[in-house]
N, C-alpha and C positions, 0 to 999 in steps of 0.2 A: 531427580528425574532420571528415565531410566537412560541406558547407551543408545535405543533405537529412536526415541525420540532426539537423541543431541545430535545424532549427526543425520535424520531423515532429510528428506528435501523441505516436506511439509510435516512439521513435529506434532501437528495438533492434527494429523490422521495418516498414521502410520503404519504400515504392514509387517511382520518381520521376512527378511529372503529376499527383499526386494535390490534390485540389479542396475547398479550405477551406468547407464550410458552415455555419460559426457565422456569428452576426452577426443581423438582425432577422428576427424572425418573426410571425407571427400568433398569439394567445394567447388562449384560450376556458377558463374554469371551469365546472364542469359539474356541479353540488352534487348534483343532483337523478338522475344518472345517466342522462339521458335522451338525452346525443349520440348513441349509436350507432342507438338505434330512430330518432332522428332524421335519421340518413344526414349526421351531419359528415363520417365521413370519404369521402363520394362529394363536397361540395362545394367549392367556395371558401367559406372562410369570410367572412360581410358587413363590414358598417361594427360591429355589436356584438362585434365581435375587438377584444383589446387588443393591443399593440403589445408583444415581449418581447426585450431582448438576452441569446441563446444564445451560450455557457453559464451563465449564470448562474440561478439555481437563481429562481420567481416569490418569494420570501418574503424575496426581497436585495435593496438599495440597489441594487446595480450593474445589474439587474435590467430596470430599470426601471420596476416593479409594488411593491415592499418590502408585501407583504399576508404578512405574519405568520398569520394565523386560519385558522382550519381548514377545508382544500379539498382531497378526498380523488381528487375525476378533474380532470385538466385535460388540455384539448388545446392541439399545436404543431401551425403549418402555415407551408408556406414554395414558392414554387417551385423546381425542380433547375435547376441548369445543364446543359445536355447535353454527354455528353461527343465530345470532337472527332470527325471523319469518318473517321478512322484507328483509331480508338479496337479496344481490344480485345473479343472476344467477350462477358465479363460484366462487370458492375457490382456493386461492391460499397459500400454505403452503411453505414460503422463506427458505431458508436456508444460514445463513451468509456466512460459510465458514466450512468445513466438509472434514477431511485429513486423506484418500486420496478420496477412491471410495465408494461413496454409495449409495445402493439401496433403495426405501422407497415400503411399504405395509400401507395401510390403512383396515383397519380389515378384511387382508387376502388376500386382490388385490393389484398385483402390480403397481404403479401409474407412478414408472419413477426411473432415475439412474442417478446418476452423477459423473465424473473424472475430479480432479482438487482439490486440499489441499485446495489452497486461495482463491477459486473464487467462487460467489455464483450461487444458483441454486434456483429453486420452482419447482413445482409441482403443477398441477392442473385439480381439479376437478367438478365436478355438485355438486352447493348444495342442490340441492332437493335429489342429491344421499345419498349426507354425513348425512345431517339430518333423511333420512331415516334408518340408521344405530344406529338407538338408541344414543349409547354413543361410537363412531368412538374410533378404534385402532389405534394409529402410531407407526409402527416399521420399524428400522431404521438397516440394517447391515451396517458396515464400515469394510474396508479390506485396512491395509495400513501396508505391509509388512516392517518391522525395517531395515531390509538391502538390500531393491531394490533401488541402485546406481541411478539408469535411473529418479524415479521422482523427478518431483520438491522436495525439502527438505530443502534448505535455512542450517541453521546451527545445524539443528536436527542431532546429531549423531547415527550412526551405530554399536556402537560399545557399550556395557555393563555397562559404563561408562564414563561419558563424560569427555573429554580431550583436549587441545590444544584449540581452537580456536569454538570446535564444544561443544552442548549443550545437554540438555535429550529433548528427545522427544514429540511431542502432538499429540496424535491422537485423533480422532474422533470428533464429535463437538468443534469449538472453538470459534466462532461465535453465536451468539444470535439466536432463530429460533423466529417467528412470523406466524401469519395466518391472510388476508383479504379476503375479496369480492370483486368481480367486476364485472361489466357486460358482455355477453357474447364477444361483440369487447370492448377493453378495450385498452391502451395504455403501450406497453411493453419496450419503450425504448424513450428516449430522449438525442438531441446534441445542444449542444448551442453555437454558435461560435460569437463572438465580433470582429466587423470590425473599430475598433477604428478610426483609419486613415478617415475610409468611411462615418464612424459616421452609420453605420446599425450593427442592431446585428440579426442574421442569425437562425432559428430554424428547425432541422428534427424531426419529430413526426414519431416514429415505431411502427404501431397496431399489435396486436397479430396475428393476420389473417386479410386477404383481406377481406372486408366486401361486402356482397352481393347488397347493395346501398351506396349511398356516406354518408358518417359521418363526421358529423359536428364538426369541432376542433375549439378551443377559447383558445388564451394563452393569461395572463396577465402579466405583469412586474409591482411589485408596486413600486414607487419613493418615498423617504422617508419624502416628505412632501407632501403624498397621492395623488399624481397624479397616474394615469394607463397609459400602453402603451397595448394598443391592436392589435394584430392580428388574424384572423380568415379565416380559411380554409376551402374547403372542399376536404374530403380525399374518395375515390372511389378505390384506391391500398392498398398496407402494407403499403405504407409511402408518407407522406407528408411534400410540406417543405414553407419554407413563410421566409418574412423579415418585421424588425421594424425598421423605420428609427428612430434615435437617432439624428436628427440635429434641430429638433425644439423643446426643451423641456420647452418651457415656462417658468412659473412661478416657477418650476424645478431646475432652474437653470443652468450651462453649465456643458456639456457632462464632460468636466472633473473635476470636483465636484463629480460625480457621480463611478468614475474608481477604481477600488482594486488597491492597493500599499501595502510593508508589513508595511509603514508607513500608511495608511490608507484605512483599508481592510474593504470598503463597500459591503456587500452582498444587495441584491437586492430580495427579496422574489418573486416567481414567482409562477402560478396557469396554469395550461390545464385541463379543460373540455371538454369531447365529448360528442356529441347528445345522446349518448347510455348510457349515466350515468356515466361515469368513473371522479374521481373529484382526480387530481394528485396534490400535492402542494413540492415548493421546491423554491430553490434560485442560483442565479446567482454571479459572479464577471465579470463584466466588463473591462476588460487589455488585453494590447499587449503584447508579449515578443518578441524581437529580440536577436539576436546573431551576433556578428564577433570575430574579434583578437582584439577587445578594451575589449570586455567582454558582461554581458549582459546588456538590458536594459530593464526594466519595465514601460511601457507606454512610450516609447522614454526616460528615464531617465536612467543615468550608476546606475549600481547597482551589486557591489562589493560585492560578496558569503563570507561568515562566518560561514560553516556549522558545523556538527557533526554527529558523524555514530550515527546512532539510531535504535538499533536492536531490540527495543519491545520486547525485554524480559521481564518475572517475576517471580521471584524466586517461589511464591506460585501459582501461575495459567498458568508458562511457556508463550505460545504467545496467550494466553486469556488476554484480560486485566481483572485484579480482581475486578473493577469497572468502573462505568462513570465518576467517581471521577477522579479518577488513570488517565483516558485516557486525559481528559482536562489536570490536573498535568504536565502529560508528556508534554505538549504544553508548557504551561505556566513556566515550570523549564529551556527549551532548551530555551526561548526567554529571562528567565531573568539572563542565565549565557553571556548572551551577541551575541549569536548566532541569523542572520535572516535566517537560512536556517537547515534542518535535511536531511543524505539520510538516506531513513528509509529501514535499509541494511537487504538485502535477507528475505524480508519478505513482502509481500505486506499488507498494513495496514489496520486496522479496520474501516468502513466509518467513525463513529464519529469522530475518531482519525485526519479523513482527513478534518471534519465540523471543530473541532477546529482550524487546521492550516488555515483553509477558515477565520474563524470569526477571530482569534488574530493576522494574516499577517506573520503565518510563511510560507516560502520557500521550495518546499519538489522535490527531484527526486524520481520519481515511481520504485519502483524494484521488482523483483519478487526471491523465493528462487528457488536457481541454484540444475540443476540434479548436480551429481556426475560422470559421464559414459557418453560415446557419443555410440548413435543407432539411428536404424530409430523410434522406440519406444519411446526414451528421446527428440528428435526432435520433434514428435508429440505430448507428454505429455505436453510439455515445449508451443508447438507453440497454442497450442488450450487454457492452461490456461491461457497463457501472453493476449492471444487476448480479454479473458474472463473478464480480470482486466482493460485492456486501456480502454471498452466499460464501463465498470463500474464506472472508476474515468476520464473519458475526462472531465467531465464540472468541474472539481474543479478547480479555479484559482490559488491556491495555490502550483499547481501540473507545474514546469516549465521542467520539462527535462525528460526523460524516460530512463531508462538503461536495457537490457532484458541479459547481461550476466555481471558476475564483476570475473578479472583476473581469468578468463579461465577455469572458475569452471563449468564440463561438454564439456568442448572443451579443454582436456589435451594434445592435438598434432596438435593445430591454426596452429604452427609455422610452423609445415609441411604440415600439411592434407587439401588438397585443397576443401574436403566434410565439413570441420571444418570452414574453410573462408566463403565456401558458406552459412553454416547454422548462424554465425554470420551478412552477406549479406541481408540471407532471411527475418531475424524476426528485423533487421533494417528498411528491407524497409515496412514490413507488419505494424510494428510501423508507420510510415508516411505513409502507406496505409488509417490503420484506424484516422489517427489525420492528423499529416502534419502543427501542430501549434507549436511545441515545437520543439527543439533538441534531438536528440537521440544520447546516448553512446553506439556503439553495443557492446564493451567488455572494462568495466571501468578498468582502474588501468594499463595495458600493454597490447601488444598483440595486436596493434588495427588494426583493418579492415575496419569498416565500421562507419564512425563515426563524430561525430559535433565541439568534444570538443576532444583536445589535452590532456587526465589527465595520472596523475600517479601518482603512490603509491610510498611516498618516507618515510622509516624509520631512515633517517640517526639522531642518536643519537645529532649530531654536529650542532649548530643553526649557526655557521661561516661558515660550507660547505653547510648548505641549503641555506645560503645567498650570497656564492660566484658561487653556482650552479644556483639558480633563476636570480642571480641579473638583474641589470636591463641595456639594451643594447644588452644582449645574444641572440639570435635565437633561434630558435627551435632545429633547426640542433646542433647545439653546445649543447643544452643542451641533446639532444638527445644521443650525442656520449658520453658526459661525463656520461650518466647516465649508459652508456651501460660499459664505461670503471669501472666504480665503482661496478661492479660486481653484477649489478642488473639485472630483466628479460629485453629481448627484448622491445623497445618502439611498433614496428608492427611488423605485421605476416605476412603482404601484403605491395606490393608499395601503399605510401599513398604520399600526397602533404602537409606534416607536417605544412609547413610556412603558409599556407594558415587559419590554426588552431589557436583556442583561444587554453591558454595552463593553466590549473587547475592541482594541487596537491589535488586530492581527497581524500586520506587519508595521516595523518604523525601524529605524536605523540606515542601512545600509552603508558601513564607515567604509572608505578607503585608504588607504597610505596613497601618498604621491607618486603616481608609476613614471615610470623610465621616459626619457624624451620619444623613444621612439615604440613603447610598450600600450598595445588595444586594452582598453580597460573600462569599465562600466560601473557604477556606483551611483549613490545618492549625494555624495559629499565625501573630503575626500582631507586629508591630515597629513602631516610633515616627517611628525616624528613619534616614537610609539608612548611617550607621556602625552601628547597630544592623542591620540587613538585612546589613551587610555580614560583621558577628564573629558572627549567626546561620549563614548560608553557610557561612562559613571554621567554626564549631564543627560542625555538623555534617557536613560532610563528608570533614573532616581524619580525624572518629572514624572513618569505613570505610577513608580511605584508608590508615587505620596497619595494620588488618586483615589478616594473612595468610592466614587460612582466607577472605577473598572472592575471586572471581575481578572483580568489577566493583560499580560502582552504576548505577542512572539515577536523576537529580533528575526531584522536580515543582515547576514547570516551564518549559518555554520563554517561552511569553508567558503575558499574563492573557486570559482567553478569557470572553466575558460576564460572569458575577458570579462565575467563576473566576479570582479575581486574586491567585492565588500564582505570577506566573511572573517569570522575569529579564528579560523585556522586557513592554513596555505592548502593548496590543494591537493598537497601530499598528504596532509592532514597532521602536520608541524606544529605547533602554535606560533602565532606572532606575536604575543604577551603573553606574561607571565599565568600561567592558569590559574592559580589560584588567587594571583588579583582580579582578573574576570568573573570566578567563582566568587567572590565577594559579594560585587557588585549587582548580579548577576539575583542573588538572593535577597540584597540589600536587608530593608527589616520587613518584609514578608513571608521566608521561606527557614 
């Protein structure tokens, strides 16, 4: 893979020239909401600015601010670099990810706004403007209210103190920012679909605007014993689409040689040029995924789920990762405890995060963090940023299943509220509006509605009743009513066709070690010593993996995460056993 893709922000559409803008900024709290009547964003901010390291979220160590407490506006500001005297027609200035709403000024002009915590945004503008501007302002307000229920939040708490299950908070930038060039039609979105079976792999190309004459498109695909596969367009709408057939690849070798597996996760480096100048680089995986009641399969091959929650937490930077280090890490520790699979829980992940699962063949379902509150507001909040994320991560191969709600968090009355059904319905099916190649969970863990995969959240402490509850020969239905008899939630909220379901336990475990007399701590169950932690693990997950009515598990969890400390590693990311006994067990006789 090339250098621009490994160290881009977003590896899967990258520019070359493009202009790192993290790193120090100016930092203003604004309790009282009176920046904007006050014209911050027309000034430089004084000497009463704090000093902030971008990305890192103000309520993080890394930070340099660590203010915990409750501050619902704050402003960034910073000066731009300009870009070179050659430089292309526009500017665009990215923004990873920025939680929840915010507005941007460029020295005093409003440029644009965006809603949505995890989902990215840019802006843009003339660069003959912005170099006009001497040495360009960026200022940045964010408004992301500590106790509004309604938006997305994932496991951010509300409350003064994090507690139970929920975390401290991140506001404001959390994401990387960056700035390029483009030409004025320039190329704003790309879809790649692989027709394995068909042997074509499929391309929509989305330009920024209709272009006032047709614009000449070229995509390349490089084969890793330097052949190309070309296709070329012409585009005269917003969007254009074409095909490469994949049946004669020569000297290349056969089409499946060439296919992502998490046993052999080929990416494919890809290139689009337009006539207009725009020069996009990124990469491909090539794979099927299917679904039934045997389970899934990768390229037509069965392939037996081993996953683990992965909440992308971190203790010094909260859901910033505190490096590019740290974010491969996180890949590279989940696959060597023996796991080919992570949900990367209520929180939609950082692209890189998503490039390493791409390059090392991990397994990932997409998730987004759930509102709190059901409204027509939470609905909206929810439906425009989900939609913002599926366009953002469709072409990852690594990405097998989507889930847009987990046990009923923001739909606390499924079981009755037929506006609750429907909004679990709606953003199912908008999910397979915008893809339509993967599986979707409409509400993981119970409560189901709408949905691909039969899962459930089972904590039973007992690895003999996980195993006499899975075992193998039971039904769905049976397992359905036992689960119901055992004093657990509801399996649906709606008549669903259960038997017709693959059936996954998405979450079970959660071990803890005995914490301190005076240490906050949250778990499902909880061990003395680390042979005990260890024949806990090994009991309960041996009981799924004898199971042949499952298609998969996922443990909780990866690390311990604030007073979250049921995970395999500390939350430095240390291990607390021996890894490669983990990794054993972990594989047992399925992997």
């Amino acid at each position: 893979m090339s250098r621009i893709l490994e160290t881009a922000p977003n590896p899967q559409f990258a520019r070359e020239g493009w202009i790192d803008l993290t790193g120090t900024w100016k930092f203003r709290y604004d309790d009282d909401d009176s920046g904007v009547q006050s014209g911050w964003w027309a000034e430089e901010f004084g000497d009463e600015s704090l000093d902030i390291l971008v990305p890192y979220p103000p309520e993080s160590e890394l930070s340099g601010i660590g203010d915990t407490s409750f501050h619902a506006w704050v402003w960034y500001q910073r000066p731009m670099p300009l870009p070179a005297p050659n430089a292309r027609d526009r500017t665009l200035i990215h923004f990873g990810a920025v939680d929840h709403d915010a507005t941007v000024w460029i020295s005093g002009v409003f440029v644009g706004r965006h809603v949505g915590g995890s989902s990215p945004f840019s802006v843009e503008v003339s660069t003959e403007w912005l170099r006009s501007l001497g040495v360009p302002l960026l200022t940045l307000r964010v408004f992301d209210d500590p106790m509004d229920l309604e938006q997305p939040r994932g496991k951010q708490g509300w409350k003064a103190e994090p507690e139970s299950i929920w975390y401290k908070r991140t506001t404001g930038i959390w994401q990387p920012v960056w700035l390029e060039t483009v030409p004025s039609i320039y190329v704003s979105h790309l879809r790649w679909v692989s027709d394995t079976d068909n042997a074509v792999l499929h391309l929509d190309v989305e330009l920024n605007r209709t272009p006032i004459s047709p614009v000449e498109i070229t995509a390349v695909v490089y084969l890793p014993n330097g052949m190309e596969l070309r296709l070329g367009v012409n585009c005269d709408e917003r969007q254009a689409s074409g095909s490469i057939s994949l049946a004669n690849l020569g000297a290349s070798g056969t089409l499946e040689s060439l296919l992502w597996s998490p046993h052999s996760p080929t990416l494919l480096p890809t290139r689009i040029q337009t006539g207009t100048g725009d020069d996009v680089r990124g990469y491909i995986g090539l794979r099927s995924v299917e679904l039934d009641t045997a389970g899934f399969r990768i390229n037509g091959k069965p392939t037996w789920l081993a996953m683990v929650l992965s909440q992308g937490y971190f203790p010094q930077s909260h859901y910033a990762a505190p490096s590019e280090e740290a974010i491969r890490q996180e890949v590279e520790l989940t696959l060597a405890l023996g796991f080919n699979g992570a949900r990367t829980h209520q929180k939609a992940e950082d692209p890189r995060y998503l490039y390493h699962a791409d390059r090392l063949g991990l397994l990932l379902w997409g998730e987004i963090g759930a509102a709190q509150a059901w409204s027509d507001r939470a609905v909206e909040l929810l439906s425009n940023e989900w939609r913002e994320l599926v366009r953002r991560d469709i072409n990852h191969p690594s990405i097998i299943a989507w889930v847009p709600f987990n046990e009923s968090w923001g739909i606390n009355q499924v079981s009755t509220s037929e506006h609750q059904q429907h909004g679990v319905r709606a953003l199912y099916s908008l999910t397979n509006a915008l893809d339509g190649t993967r599986p979707v969970i409409g509400n993981d863990g119970w409560e189901h509605v709408s949905t691909d995969i039969f899962s459930l959240h089972d904590y039973d402490w007992a690895g003999d009743e996980l195993e006499r509850r899975y075992g193998s020969g039971r039904s769905n239905a049976e397992i359905a009513s036992d689960y119901a008899v055992a004093g657990k939630q509801a399996v649906a909220a709606a008549d669903l066709a259960l038997a017709d379901l693959p059936l996954m336990i998405t979450e079970y475990g959660g071990v803890s070690f005995t914490p301190a007399h005076d240490e906050s701590w949250y778990g499902y169950g909880k061990v003395s010593t680390e042979s005990e932690f260890v024949d806990k693990y090994r009991e309960l997950t041996s009981a799924l993996q004898g199971s042949n009515e499952l298609i998969g598990f996922c443990y909780t969890q990866l690390t311990d995460t604030e007073q979250e400390t049921n995970g395999l590693l500390n939350a430095d990311r240390t291990p607390k056993i021996d890894m490669q006994m983990l990794r054993a067990i972990t594989r047992g006789n399925r992997l």
